[in-house]
N, C-alpha and C positions, 0 to 999 in steps of 0.2 A: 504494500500500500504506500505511496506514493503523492505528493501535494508537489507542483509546480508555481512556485511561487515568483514573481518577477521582484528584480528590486525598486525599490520605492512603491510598496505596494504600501496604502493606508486599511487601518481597519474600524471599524466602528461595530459596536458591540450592540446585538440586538436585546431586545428586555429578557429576561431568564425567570420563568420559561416563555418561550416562544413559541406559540402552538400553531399547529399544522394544520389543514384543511381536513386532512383525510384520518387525521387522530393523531395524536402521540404529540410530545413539544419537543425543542431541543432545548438545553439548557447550556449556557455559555457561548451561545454560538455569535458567528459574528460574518460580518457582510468582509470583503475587500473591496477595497476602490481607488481612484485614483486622481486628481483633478488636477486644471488648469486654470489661469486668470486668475481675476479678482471678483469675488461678490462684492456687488456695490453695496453702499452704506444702510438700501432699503431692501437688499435681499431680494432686489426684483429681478436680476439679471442669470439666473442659473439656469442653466439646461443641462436633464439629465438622460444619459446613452445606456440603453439598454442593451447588451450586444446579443449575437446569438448564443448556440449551445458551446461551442469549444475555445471561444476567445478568450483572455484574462478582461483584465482591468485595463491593460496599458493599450489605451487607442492611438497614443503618440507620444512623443519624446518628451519629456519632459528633465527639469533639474535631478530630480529623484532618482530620475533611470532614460538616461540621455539613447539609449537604441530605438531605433525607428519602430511603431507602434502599428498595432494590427491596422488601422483608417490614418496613418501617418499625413498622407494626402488631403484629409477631409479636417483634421483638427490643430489647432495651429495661429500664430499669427497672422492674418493678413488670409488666412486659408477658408473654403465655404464655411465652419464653422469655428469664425475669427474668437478666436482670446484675449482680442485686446478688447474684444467689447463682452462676451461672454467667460462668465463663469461657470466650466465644463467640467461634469461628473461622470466618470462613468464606472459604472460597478461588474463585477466579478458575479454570475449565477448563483442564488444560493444553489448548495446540491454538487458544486464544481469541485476540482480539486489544484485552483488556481489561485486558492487563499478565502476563497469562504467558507464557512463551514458546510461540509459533507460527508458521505461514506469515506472516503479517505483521512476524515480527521478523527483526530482522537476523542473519545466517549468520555466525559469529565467521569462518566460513574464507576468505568472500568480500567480508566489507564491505557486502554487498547483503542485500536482503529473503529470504527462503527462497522464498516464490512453492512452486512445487510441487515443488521440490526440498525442500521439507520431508518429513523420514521418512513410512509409512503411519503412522496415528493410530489407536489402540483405547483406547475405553473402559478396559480393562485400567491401558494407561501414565499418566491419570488418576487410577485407585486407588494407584498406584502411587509416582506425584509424590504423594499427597497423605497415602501412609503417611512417607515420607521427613520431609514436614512435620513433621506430629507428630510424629515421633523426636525429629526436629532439637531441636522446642520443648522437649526433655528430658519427654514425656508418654509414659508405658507402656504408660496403657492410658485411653482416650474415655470419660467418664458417659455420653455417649451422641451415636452418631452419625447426625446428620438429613439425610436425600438426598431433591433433590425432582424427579419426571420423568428426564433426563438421571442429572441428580445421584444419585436414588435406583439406576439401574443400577448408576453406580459404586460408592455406597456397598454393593451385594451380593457384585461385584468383591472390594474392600477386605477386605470380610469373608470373604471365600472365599481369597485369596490370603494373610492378613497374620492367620490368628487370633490371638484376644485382644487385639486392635487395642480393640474397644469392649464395654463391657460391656453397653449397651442401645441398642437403634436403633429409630429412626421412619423408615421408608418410605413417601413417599408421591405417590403417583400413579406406581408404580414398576414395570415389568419386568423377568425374568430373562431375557428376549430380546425381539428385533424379530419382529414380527406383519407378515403378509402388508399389510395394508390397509395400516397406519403406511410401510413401506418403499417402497411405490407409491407415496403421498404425497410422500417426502422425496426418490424418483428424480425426480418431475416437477421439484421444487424445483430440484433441480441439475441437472435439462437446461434449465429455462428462463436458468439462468444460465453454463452452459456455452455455447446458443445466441442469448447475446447478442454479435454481435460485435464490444463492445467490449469484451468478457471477453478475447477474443486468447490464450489458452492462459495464462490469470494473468497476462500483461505487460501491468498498465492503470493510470492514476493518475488524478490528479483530476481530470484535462480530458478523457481517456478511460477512461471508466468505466463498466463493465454494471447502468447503474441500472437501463433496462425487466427485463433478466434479474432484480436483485433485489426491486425492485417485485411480480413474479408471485412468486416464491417467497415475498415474504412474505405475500402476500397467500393463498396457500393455505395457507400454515401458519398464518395467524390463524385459516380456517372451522374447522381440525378442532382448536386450542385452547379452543372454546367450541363448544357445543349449537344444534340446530336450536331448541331450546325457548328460548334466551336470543335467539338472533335475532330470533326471533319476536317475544318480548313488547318486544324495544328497539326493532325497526324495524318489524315488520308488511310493510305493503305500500305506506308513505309514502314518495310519491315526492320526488325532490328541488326545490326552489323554481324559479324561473326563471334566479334570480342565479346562483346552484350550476351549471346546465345550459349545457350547450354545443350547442345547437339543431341549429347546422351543421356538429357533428360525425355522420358516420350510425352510428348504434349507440351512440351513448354513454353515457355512463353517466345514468338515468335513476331511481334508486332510493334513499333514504337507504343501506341496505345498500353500495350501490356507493362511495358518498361517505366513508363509513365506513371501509371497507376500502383507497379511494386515500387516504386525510387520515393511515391507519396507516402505511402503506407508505412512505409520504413520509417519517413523521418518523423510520424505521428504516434506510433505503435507506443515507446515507452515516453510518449509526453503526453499521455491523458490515462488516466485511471480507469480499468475497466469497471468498474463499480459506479464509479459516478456515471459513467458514459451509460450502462444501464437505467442508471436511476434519472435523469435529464432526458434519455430519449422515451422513457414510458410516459413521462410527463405533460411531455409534447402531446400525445397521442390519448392521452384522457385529457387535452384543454377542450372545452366547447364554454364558449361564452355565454350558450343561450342557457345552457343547465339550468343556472338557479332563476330563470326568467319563463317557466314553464316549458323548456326546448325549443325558445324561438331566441334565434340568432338577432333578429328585428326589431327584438324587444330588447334584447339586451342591450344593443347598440344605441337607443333607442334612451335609454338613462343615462348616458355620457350625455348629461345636458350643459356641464359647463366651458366647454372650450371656446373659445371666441372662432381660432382657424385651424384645419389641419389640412394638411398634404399629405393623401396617399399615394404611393410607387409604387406598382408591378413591373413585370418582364415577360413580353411576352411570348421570350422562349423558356417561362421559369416553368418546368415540370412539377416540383415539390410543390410548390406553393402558387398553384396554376394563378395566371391573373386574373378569372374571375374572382376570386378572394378577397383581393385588397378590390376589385368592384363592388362586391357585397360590402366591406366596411366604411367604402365612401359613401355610399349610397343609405346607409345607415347611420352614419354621421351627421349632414346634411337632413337627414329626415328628425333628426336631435337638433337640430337649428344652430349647425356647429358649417361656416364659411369654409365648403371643401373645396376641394383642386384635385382629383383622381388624376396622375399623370402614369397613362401606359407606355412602356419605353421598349424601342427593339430591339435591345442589346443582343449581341448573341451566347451571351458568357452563363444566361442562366439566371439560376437561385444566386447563384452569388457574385453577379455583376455587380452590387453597392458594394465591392469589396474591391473591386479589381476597374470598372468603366468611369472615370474620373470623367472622360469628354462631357457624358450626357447627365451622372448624379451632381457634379461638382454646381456646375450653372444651375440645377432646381432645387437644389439646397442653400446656395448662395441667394437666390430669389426670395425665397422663400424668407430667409431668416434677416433679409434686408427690409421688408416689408414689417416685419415683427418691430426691427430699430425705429424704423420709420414709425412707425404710428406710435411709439413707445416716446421718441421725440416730441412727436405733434401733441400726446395728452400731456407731457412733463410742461412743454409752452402755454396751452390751456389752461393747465393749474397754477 
């Protein structure tokens, strides 16, 4: 069991106990996170980043831990989401094993890792930790909260359980629940690492450890992160060199594509905890926002009555997280009397173009959060 911790990671202690959605509390537990700028003197200038399931805390460079950060491009001075005018949060998943607390940390009651004695995990207890944050940080109320994939579920969470939490939100590449297709995908994930046996029911360390299990799993979660159309034009049908291939293996891997996918997998296998990576992707797959609204997605959305504007993005080569999804939440928002912008984008890169398409998110981020200064200007002159 294993925690990947960046340096310059902050923590903020959640209350003890901490109780779950689905039962049980932790006790001592606590968020990581990481921030940038300044909050201004009235607390009105923070926005908080919600990331997906395998990112830390560290979205960009900072004093703390000057290495370039998972959205290095996107946070920043002078960058679409500028720090010399905001002040930038962005937290660590609870349930992660990148410095929040999770199955990979230690159980105050036992001395030992939690393993799967850790509570069930919902999206929910997520929003939830990470409304406590913001309290904590003495913040009333979010300039605007950004959730991406993972993150952007919680962030509808957040808004749905904790109104007037934020005044403006970017969702993007987001769901108000798990789709047939995505949940299939992320069952295979965790059977191939439930049947590796050196998973052993969670009891495994560094000498025994379900690397083939995590190797497949992540290797199926990379195909449906990006497009058939980006595979294509990266790899085609070049196959791999002589050096690369293994001749006397039968079936081996024979294709750039293959090479690509094991070179990923390798460099992921021992930087994410199989435990966690269980417990975050079940979680994904029991969100439905409409749950506690009778089973309607419409309603749910539907009580996020206080945001003034939000910007939803899809992609509309994203597979996981098809783009009618974030149609359903703008459509939803708006029907909430919340000023949306649905912006469908034709990246080819997929689910995880807000990670990687700087040309087309940079400029609707940058818009977006210029209009927010802007009126945020014009009321401060008003008063």
């Amino acid at each position: 069991m294993t925690e990947f911790i960046p340096p310059g990671t902050r923590w903020f202690n959640l209350p003890s106990p901490f109780p779950m959605k689905r039962g049980g509390a932790l006790h001592g537990a606590r968020l990581a996170h990481e921030t940038w700028g300044r909050l201004d003197a009235e607390r009105g200038n923070a926005i908080l980043i919600l990331p997906g399931m395998s990112p830390d805390a560290h979205a960009a460079s900072n004093p703390g831990n000057p290495a370039p950060g998972w959205w290095e491009w996107m946070v920043g001075p002078g960058k679409p989401i500028d720090t010399n005018r905001w002040f930038v949060i962005c937290v660590n998943a609870l349930g992660s094993c990148k410095g929040s607390t999770g199955p990979a940390s230690l159980d105050p009651a036992t001395g030992a890792p939690y393993r799967l004695d850790f509570p069930e995990l919902s999206i929910e207890d997520g929003a939830d930790a990470a409304a406590e944050l913001v309290r904590g940080l003495g913040i009333d109320a979010l300039a605007c909260l950004i959730g991406n994939s993972m993150g952007a579920m919680t962030a509808l969470a957040l808004l749905n359980r904790h109104p007037g939490i934020a005044r403006n939100h970017i969702n993007i590449c987001g769901a108000a629940r798990a789709l047939p297709f995505s949940i299939a995908i992320r069952s295979l994930q965790r059977e191939a690492i439930r049947n590796d046996p050196d998973w052993n029911g969670g009891h495994y360390d560094s000498a025994r450890y379900p690397e083939n299990g995590m190797r497949m799993a992540r290797k199926l979660g990379v195909l449906t992160y990006r497009s058939a159309l980006e595979w294509d034009g990266r790899f085609g049908r070049v196959r791999l060199d002589s050096e690369r291939r293994d001749d006397d293996e039968p079936f081996g891997a024979e294709f750039e594509i293959e090479g690509y996918l094991e070179a990923h997998a390798q460099r992921f296998v021992r930087r994410y905890d199989p435990n966690c990576y269980l417990y975050l992707s079940r979680s994904i797959d029991w969100f439905d926002l409409g749950e506690a609204h009778g089973g309607s997605t419409e309603n749910a959305l539907a009580e996020i009555r206080n945001l003034e504007r939000a910007l939803v993005i899809g992609v509309k080569t994203d597979i996981l997280f098809p783009i009618q999804q974030q149609e359903e939440i703008a459509a939803g928002l708006r029907r909430a009397g919340t000023e949306t912008r649905f912006l469908p984008l034709p990246s080819p890169q997929g689910h995880d173009a807000f990670l990687v398409d700087a040309e087309r998110f940079a400029p609707a981020i940058t818009g977006f959060l210029r209009t927010l200064h802007s009126v945020s200007l014009l009321t401060d002159k008003v008063a």
